[in-house]
N, C-alpha and C positions, 0 to 999 in steps of 0.2 A: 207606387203602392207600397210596397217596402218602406223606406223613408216613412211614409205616413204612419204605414203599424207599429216602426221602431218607436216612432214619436210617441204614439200613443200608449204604448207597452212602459216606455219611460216616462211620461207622467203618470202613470198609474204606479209605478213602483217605484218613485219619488215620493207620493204622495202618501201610499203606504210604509216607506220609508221612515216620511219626515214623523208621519202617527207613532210610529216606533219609536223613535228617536226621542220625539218631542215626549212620548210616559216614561220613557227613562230619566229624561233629566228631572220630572216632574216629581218622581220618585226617589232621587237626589236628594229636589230639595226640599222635600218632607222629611227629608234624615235630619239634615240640617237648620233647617228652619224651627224644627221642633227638640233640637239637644236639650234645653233647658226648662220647656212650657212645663213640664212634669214635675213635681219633685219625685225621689227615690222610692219605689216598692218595696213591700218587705224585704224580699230578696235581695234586690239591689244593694241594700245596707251590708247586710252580710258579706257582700263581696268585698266592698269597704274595706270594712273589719278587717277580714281573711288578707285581702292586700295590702294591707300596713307591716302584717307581720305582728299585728300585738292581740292576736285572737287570743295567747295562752294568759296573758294579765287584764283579760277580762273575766270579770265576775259577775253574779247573779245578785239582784238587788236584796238585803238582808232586807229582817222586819225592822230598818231604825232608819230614817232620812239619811241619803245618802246625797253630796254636791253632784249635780248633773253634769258641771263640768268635769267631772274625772274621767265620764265616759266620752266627753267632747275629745280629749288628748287621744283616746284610741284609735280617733277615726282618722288621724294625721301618725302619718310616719314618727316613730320616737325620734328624740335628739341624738345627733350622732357628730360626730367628732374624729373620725379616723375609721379606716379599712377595715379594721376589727369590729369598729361598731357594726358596719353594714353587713358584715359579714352574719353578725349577731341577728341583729336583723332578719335577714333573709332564711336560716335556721330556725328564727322566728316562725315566720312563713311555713316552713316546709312541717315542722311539728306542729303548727295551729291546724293545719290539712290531717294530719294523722286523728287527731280529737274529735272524732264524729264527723267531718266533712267526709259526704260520700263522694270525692271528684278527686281528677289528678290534677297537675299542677301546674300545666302550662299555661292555663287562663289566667292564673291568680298569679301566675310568677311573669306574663304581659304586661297585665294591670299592673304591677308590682314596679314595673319600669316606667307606664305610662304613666304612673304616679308622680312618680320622682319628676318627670320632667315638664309635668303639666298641672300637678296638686290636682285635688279631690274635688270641686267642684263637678255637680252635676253635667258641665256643659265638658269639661277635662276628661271627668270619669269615661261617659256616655261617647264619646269622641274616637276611638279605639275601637268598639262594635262596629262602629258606624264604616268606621277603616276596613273590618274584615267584612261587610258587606257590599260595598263596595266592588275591593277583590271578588267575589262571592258574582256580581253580579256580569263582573268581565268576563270569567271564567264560566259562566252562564253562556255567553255571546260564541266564546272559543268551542264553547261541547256541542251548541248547535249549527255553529259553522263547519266545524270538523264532521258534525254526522250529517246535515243535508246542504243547505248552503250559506250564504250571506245572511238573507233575510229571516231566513229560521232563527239564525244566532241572536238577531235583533228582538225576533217577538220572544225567544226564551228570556230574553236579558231583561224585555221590557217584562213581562210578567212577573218575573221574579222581581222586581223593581217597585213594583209596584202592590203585589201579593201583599194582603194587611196582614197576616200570621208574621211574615216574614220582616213586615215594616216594624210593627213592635218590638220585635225581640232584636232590629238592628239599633233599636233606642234602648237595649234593655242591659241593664252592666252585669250578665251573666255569659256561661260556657254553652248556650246555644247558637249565637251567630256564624263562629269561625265553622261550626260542624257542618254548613252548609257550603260552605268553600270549600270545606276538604273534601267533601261528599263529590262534589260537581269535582275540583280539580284530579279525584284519584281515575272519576271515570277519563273525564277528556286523555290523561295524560296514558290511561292503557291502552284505547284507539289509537292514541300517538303510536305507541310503541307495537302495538297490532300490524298497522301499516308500517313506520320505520324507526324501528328502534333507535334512540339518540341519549344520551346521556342526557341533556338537560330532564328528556322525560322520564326514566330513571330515575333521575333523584327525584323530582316531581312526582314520582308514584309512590317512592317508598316513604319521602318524607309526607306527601298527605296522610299515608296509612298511620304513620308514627305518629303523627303530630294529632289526628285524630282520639286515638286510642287513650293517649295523653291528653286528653281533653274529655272526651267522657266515657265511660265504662260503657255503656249498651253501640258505644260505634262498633262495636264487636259486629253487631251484627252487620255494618256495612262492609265486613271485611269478608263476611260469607256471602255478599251480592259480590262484591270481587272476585272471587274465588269461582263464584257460579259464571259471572259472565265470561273470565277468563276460556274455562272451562267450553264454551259453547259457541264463543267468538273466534276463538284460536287453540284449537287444542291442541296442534301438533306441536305447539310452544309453551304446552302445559309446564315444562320444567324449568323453564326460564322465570315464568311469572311465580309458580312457585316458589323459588328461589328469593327474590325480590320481596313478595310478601315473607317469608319468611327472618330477612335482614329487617325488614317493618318491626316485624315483631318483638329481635331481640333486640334494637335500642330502646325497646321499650320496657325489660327486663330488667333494669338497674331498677327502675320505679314499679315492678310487680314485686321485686325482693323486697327492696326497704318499708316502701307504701304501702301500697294494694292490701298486703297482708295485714297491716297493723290497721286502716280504715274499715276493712270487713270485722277487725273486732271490737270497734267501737262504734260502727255506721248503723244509724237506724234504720233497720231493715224491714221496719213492721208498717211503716208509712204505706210499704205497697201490699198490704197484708189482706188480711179476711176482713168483705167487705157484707152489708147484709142484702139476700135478694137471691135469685137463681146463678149461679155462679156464669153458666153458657152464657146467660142473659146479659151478665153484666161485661164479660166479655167482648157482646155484640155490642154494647152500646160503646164500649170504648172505641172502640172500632170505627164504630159509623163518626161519633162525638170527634174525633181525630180528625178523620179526613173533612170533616164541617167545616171545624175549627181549621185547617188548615189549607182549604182554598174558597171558603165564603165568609165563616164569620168572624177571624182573624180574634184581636184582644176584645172584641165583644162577646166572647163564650164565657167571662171572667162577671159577666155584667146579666148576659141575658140566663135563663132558666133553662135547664136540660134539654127539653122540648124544638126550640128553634134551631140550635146546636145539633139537633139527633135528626131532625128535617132536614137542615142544609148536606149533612152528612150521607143522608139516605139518596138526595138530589145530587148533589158530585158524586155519587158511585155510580147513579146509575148512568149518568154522562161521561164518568170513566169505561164504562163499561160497554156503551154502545159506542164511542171513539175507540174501543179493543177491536170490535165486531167491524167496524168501518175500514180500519186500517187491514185487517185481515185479508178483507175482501178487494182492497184495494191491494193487496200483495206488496204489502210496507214490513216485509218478513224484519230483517236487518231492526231497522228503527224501530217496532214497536216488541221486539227481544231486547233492546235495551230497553227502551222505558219502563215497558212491565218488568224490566229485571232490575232497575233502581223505586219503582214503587210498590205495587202490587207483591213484591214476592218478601222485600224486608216487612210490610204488614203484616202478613199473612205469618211472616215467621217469627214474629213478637207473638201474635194470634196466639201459637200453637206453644210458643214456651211459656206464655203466660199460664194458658190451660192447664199446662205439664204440671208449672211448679204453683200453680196456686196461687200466681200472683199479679197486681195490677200495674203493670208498668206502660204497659202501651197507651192508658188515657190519660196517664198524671200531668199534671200541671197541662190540662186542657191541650194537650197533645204535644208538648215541648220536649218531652222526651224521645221524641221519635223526627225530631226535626228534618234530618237528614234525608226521608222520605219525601219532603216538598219537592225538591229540585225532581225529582220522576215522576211524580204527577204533575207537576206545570209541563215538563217535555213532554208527557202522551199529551196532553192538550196543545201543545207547540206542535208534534208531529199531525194530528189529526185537523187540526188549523191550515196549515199548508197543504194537507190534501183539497182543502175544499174548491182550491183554483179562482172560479171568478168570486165566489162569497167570503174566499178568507180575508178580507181588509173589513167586514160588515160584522165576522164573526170577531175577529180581532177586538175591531173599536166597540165589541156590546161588551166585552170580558175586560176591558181593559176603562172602559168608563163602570161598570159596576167596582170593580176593585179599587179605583180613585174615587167614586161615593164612597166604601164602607171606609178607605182611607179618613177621606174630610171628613166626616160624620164623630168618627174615634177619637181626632184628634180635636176637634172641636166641641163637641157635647160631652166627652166625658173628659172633664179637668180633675186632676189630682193632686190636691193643694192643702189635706186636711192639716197636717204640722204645722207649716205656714200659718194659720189660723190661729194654732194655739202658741207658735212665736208671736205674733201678732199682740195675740190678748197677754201675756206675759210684760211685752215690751209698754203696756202701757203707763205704767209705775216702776220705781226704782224698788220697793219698798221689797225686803223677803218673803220667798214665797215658794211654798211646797205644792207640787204636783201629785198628787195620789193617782195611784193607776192601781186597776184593777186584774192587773196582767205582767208576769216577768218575760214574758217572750222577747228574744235578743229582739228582734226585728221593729218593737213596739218600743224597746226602751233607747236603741241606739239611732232611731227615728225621731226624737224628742232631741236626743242627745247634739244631732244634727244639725237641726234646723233654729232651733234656740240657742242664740248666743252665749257663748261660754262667759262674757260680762256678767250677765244677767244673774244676780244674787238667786236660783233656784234652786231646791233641794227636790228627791224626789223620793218618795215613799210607794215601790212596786212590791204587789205582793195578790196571790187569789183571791176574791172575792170572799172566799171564806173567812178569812184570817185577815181584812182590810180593815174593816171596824176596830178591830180588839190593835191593830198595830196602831193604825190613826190616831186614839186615841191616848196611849203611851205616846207619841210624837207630838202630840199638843200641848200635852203637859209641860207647865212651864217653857212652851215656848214664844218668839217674838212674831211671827207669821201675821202677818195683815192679809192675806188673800191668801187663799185656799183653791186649785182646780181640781175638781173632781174631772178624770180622764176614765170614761166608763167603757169597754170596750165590747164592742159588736163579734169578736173571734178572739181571744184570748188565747188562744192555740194551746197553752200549757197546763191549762186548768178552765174549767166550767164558767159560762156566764152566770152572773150573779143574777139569782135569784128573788123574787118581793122583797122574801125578808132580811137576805143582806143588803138589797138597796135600803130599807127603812133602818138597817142598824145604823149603816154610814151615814147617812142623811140625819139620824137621831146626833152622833158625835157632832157632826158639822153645827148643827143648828144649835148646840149646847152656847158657841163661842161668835161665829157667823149666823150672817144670814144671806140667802141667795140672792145674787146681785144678777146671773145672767145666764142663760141657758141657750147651747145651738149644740145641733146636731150636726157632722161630718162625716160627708161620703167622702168616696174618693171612686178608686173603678173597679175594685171587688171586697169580700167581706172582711180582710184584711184593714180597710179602710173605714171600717165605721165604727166612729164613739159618738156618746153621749159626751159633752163638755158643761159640765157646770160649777162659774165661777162663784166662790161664798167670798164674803170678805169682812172686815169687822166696821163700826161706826169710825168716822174720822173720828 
């Protein structure tokens, strides 16, 4: 009888094993399988930029056509020749950070090496997140093996693995993948040191806090979920943890003197500014729009309408919140004081400094600012999973095939290829040819810049919609252009879309010389990505 139960107990948690195991790797290899299907987001580019080191010898498109390949040379490391150069370089770097980049500089000085030793393609760039997700996801496995047991460690690993918030931004060339790793490795590594203190976890404590910190400014507040949980897990060892954060903090003091200071006086700080609406209100919705985005609708909050985003949002709280009530009752004191002390409490305490200061940080960029909050809402769902006993492999496998749907679905229906397109229609003729854009935004112009070969004879004339006609114009004059793309854009970010009667001014210049040869419109997977493309060109 025995023998039999064993057997049976061991194909059952083989089985729910191998389910684990097998969304792990599945989630793997949607990292990898997908480094290149994409090309670059706005954002993305700017990391570019920023990691070459030649942010500060870029400039803004004047009113006169300017060669697009001047901006192509930015987006590759400069020529360098000797120790000095590099050095030059990298100063580079560190003063392009000071110029309005709101971030410290460990991302950008990663990339910076990633660069060097893999160049700038999307599959080289993208390669490096994918690395700190990875870590991210081991150290997933270690924080749930250390708080309950083997199997926990698996289904945290596998969720986060699998998590579409989390899948996108391990494809994404920005400073929010690594914040997840450090999130997850500063908890694991204070249980470590809770139960036995060891030097590796030590350094493993301080250097996640540090390396954090250095990576983005609002990790601050995961350093007062540190601080809380220290506080309530171990207090008689208050002054030891103390201590330790505190050494966190001051390697990160060379970079609050020189930096920090010099970025808050040139960082735009209005982005998270006055917003229109009941201010509570809007608050709430960031709230809810967050936690949506961050364990149902992952990079389709970028695509779909407030509304579905504010539902799924509304539907994960309240299944956060009756897996609170579950746990409670099931006397899972321990484990759901940590979970809610890495999710529910850093929320809540964005919530309240938002309210304080007036400002909107906790919903920006559809909840990416607050990343660091996923790894604790996937663990209350990891711990309230394992309670269920004989249903947790049925609860498992619903959570873990819905999160592999909105996976395929993402990466399959929504392609992001608009550049491409207009490389595409470019590369059809040798002959010169000016691209008029309706938009200076870096994002818009070093996305062209990019994806269009620097061969290709192209000038480019960026400028607001207001002032495109009357530039256009002076640029044709006496010039040789056989084709003409009007690049119309859908988010101009730096100035207003162009209204009837600027499209009739421009379309009036055009047609003086041209005539329309071809018109498509380009999505991509938010408003970032959509122009109007139309090519004029002259008679043979």
């Amino acid at each position: 009888m025995l023998t039999r139960n064993a057997l049976r107990y061991g194909r059952k948690a083989l089985t729910l094993e191998m389910l684990l195991g097998s969304a792990i790797v599945i989630g793997i290899c949607f990292r990898i399988l997908n480094l290149g299907t994409r090309e670059f987001w706005y954002d993305e580019v700017l990391s570019l930029l920023l990691s070459t080191g030649q942010r500060l010898q870029y400039s803004l498109p004047g009113d006169a056509p300017i060669a697009l390949a001047r901006f192509t040379a930015l987006l590759n490391l400069p020529p360098e020749n000797s120790w000095g150069a590099i050095a030059k370089t990298l100063q580079g770097l560190v003063r392009g950070l000071y110029k309005g980049e709101p971030h410290p500089p460990v991302f950008f000085l990663a990339q910076h090496l990633w660069l060097r030793l893999f160049g700038n393609s999307e599959i080289a760039m993208r390669s490096l997140p994918v690395l700190w997700s990875l870590g991210a996801i081991a150290s997933a496995y270690g924080l749930g093996r250390k708080l309950l047991d083997h199997r926990s460690g698996l289904l945290f690993a596998a969720l986060l693995a699998t998590n579409p918030f989390y899948l996108f931004h391990s494809l994404n060339v920005r400073m929010y993948t690594p914040l997840v790793l450090w999130a997850i490795l500063s908890v694991w590594a204070l249980l470590e040191l809770i139960s036995r203190p060891r030097w590796k976890w030590q350094v493993g404590f301080i250097a996640s806090i540090a390396l954090g910190l250095l990576t983005f400014y609002l990790f601050a507040y995961w350093v007062v979920v540190l601080a809380a949980l220290a506080l309530v897990l171990d207090r008689k060892h208050w002054l030891q943890h103390g201590i330790r954060m505190t050494i966190a903090g001051l390697l990160t003091l060379p970079w609050a003197i020189s930096g920090t200071l010099k970025q808050l006086r040139n960082a735009d700080l209005d982005r998270f500014g006055v917003r229109d609406g009941n201010p509570a209100l809007l608050h709430l919705q960031d709230l809810c729009q967050t936690i949506g985005a961050h364990l149902i609708v992952g990079d389709w909050a970028t695509t779909l309408s407030v509304q579905p985003t504010l539902i799924s949002g509304l539907i994960a709280a309240v299944v956060l919140g009756l897996a609170t009530i579950y746990l409670w009752k099931a006397r899972q004191k321990l484990s759901l004081t940590i979970g809610l002390g890495m999710s529910l409490f850093p929320l809540l305490l964005a919530f309240f400094v938002d309210m304080t200061t007036q400002k909107y940080t906790l919903g920006f960029g559809w909840g990416r600012a607050l990343i660091f909050v996923l790894p604790g809402c996937l663990l209350l769902m990891t711990i309230a999973i394992r309670q269920l006993k004989a249903q947790q492999g049925i609860a498992a496998l619903l959570v873990l095939l819905l999160y592999l749907g909105i996976d395929a679905g993402d990466l399959t229906l929504r392609p992001r290829s608009v550049f491409h397109q207009v490389a595409e229609m470019v590369q059809i003729d040798s002959a010169p040819m000016l691209i008029a854009m309706d938009s200076q935004a870096w994002g818009h112009v070093n996305r062209l810049a990019y994806y269009i070969p620097p061969t290709s004879p192209v000038d480019l004339l960026a400028q607001p919609a207001s002032q495109l006609s009357t530039s256009l114009k002076a640029a044709l004059k006496n010039s040789d252009y056989r084709r003409v793309i009007w690049l119309e854009s859908g988010d101009p970010v730096w100035s207003s879309s162009a209204t009837v009667q600027e499209r009739q001014q421009i379309q009036q210049v055009l047609e003086e010389r041209f005539s329309l040869s071809q018109t498509r419109s380009l999505t991509g997977t938010m408003s970032l990505d959509q122009f109007e493309l139309k090519l004029y060109q002259t008679a043979r």
